[in-house]
N, C-alpha and C positions, 0 to 999 in steps of 0.2 A: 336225282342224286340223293343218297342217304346213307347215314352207317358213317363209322370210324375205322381208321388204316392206320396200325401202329407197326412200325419197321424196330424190328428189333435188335438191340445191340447184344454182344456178345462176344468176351475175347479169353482164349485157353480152353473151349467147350464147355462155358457156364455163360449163361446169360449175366451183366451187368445188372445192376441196382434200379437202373434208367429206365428198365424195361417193365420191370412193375411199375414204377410212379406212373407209368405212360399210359398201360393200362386200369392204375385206380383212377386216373383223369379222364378216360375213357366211359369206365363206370359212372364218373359223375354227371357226364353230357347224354348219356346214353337214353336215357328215360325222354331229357328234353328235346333231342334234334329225331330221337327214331331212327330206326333199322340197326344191324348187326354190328358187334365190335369182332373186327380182323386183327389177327398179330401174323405177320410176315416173316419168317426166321431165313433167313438166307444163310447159307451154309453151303458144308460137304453134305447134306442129307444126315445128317446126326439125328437119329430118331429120339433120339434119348432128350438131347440138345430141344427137340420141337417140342416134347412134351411137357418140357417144364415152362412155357411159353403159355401153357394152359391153365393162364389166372382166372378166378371166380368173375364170372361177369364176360370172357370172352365168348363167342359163340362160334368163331371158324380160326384153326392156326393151321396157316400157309407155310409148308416146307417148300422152299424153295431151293435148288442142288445148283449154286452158281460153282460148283469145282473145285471150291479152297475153302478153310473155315477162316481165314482172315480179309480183313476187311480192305475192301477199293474202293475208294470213294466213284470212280469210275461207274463199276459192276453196280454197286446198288444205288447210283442214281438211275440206271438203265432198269435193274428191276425194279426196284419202287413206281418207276414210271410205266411201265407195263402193266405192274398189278392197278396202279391207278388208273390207269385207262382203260381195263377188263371190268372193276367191279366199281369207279366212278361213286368211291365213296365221297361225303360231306367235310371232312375233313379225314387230316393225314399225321399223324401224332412222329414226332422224332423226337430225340435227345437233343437237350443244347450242349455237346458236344465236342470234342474235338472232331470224331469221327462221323456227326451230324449236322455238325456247321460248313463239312466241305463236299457234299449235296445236295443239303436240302435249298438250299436259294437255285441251284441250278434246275431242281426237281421244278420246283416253284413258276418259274420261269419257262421250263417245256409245258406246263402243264396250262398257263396261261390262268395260274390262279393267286389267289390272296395269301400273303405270307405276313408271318410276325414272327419274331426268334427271340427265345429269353424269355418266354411268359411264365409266368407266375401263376397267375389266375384266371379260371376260364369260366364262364358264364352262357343263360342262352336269353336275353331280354327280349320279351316281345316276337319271339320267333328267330331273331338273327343274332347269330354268333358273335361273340363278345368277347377281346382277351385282353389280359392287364401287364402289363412290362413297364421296366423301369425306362425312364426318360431324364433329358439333363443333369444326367452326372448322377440318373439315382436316386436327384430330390422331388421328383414327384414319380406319381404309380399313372401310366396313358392308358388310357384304354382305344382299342381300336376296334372297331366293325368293319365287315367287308360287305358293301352292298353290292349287289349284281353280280358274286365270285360264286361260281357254284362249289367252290370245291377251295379252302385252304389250308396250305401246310405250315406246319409250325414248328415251332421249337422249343422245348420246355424244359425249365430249369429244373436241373436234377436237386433231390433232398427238397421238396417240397409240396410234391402232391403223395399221397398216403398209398402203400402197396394194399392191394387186397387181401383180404384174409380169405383162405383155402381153398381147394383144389376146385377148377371152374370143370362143365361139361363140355368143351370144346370138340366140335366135329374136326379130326384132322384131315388135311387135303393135300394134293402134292401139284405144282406148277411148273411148270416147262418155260424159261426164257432163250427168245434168238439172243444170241451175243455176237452173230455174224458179221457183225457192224461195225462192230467194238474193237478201237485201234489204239486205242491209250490203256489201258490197262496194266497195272503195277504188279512186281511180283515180291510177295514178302519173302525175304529175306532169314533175318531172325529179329528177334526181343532182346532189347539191351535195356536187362531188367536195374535198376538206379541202386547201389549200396547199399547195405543194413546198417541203421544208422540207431537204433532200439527205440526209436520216435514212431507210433502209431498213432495221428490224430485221429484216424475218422473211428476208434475206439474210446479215447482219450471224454470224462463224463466233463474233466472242468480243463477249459486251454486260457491262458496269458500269451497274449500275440502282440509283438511288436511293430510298428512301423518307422516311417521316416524320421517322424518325432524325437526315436531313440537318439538322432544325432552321428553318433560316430561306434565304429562296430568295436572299441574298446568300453564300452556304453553297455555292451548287450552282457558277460559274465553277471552285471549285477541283477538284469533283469531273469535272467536263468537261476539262478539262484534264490529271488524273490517268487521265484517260477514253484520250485521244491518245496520253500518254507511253508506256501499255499497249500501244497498240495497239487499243482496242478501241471499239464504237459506246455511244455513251452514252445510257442508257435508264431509264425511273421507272416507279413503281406508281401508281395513278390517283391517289391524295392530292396529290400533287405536280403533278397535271394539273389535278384541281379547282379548287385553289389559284391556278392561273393563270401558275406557274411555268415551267412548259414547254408547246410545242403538245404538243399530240394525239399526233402519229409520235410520241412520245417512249417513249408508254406503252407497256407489258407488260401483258398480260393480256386479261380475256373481253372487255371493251370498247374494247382496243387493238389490239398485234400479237401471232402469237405466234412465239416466235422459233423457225422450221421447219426455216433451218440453221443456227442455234448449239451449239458441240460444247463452248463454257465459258461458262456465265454468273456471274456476281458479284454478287451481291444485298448491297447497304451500309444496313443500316438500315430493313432492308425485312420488315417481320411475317410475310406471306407467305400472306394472305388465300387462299381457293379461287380468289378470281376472278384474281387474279393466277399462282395457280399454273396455271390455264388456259393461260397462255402459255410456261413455259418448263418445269414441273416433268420435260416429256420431256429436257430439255438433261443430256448425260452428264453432264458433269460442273457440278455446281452448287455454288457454296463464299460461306458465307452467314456474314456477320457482322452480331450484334445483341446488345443488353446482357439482350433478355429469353431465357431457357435455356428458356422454355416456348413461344418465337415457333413458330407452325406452316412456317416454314422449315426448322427442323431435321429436320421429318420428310422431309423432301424432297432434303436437302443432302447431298452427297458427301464434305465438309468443310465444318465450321463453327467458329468462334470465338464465345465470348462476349464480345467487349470493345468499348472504344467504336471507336465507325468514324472517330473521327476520329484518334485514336492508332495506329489500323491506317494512315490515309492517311498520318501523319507517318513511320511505318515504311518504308511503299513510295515515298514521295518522296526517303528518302533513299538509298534502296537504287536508285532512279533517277537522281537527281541526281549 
């Protein structure tokens, strides 16, 4: 077994963000485990769609014509598991995902191989493959090895491995899947795209995010407003979206935005959950205030305070005013 298998995501007839990180993480392992990097585009046959799948460093992009260009968690655990079993690569690169998190444990499990989801960081020590993911709440980085796995799939945190720069020589190829089998199968529907609300984080260079800290959502005006005087886009952790406080665009993290060009985020009151750090923990600089010294944001923060956030806001209000 050898080489890398990245399953690529893609929704509207563009490839996602996910799909280069997947493949510059690919790039990185390439040199140390040997043999070919595969990118798998499952689709309606969109030729267009495969060739931009053809990042620097790939060497074969798999069109695959599963019949729809939207996504079944079904269908492509069934392909992915076919191409894995045809070309029996080292490992198998996914997204951590919504729409990668609800095959790839299953893939994992047909395939009778090594899984880790959420990785961060990939390595090859000594010959055997190495990944780093968050553990306990986030306050420490695990690293796992998989001995005697010939083959494991994983899942990699998007906005954190580097896309390659320019167009690769990729040989393209076309694959044939049974789906004779296949009796769960979803059919989309349509897109129920979320209101215009003129909030774009994952543009957005400086964000102020609030969390539970805020307290009470008569709380949050003053922090949108200390949001502007900064300069910066105003943004939360999902508690404050569950809550009903703010839309959606608002949020940070695995089931919001993540912020892809922000070079300062400010986190006020914000614990600093994994899912949340899914969206910004890439941001340089991170400066994080909260009263608890054990919040899993400090492991992440550039600069932190322990104090309350609202004696910090009465500081910056006056040094603005």
């Amino acid at each position: 077994m050898s080489g890398i298998l990245i399953i690529a995501e893609h929704i509207n007839g563009a490839l996602r963000d996910i799909t280069g990180e997947l493949a510059g993480a690919a790039s990185s392992l390439k040199d140390k485990l040997g043999g070919p990097v595969s990118v798998a585009v499952l689709g309606a046959g969109d030729a267009e769609l495969t060739g931009t799948a053809n990042f620097l460093g790939v060497d074969e992009v798999i069109n695959v014509n599963v019949g729809s260009e939207h996504f079944d968690a079904a269908t492509y655990e069934e392909a992915a598991f076919a191409i894995g079993e045809k070309l029996r690569p080292q490992v198998i690169l996914i997204g951590h995902t919504v729409g990668g998190m609800a095959y790839a444990p299953a893939l994992a499990a047909r395939l009778g191989s090594g899984f880790a989801s959420d990785v961060l960081a990939l390595d090859v020590i000594d010959g055997e493959l190495v990944t780093t993911r968050g553990a306990y709440g986030n306050k420490v980085n695990l690293e796992t090895a998989f001995p005697g796995k010939g083959v494991v799939v994983m899942t990699l945190r998007g906005a954190t491995f580097e896309v390659p720069e320019g167009k690769g020589t990729a040989q393209i190829t076309t694959q044939d899947i049974d789906y004779s089998t296949l009796d769960r199968k979803s059919t989309h529907v349509e897109y129920n795209i979320p209101p215009q609300t003129g909030v774009d984080l994952s543009k957005a260079e400086f964000i102020l995010s609030v969390g539970r800290g805020v307290q009470d959502e008569e709380n949050l005006p003053r922090f949108n407003e200390l949001a502007d005087k900064l300069g910066a886009v105003f943004g939360c952790s999902r508690p404050i979206v569950d809550a009903g406080w703010l839309p959606k665009s608002h949020q940070v993290g695995q089931s919001g935005k993540v912020a892809s060009n922000c070079s300062i985020y400010l986190a006020l009151g914000i614990s600093g959950a994994v899912h949340h750090q899914f969206g910004m923990k890439h941001v340089d600089t991170i400066i994080a205030i909260n009263t608890d010294t054990e919040a899993p944001i400090f492991n992440v923060a550039t600069y932190g305070a322990s104090i309350d956030l609202f004696e910090f806001a009465d500081a910056l209000e006056q040094i603005l005013d």
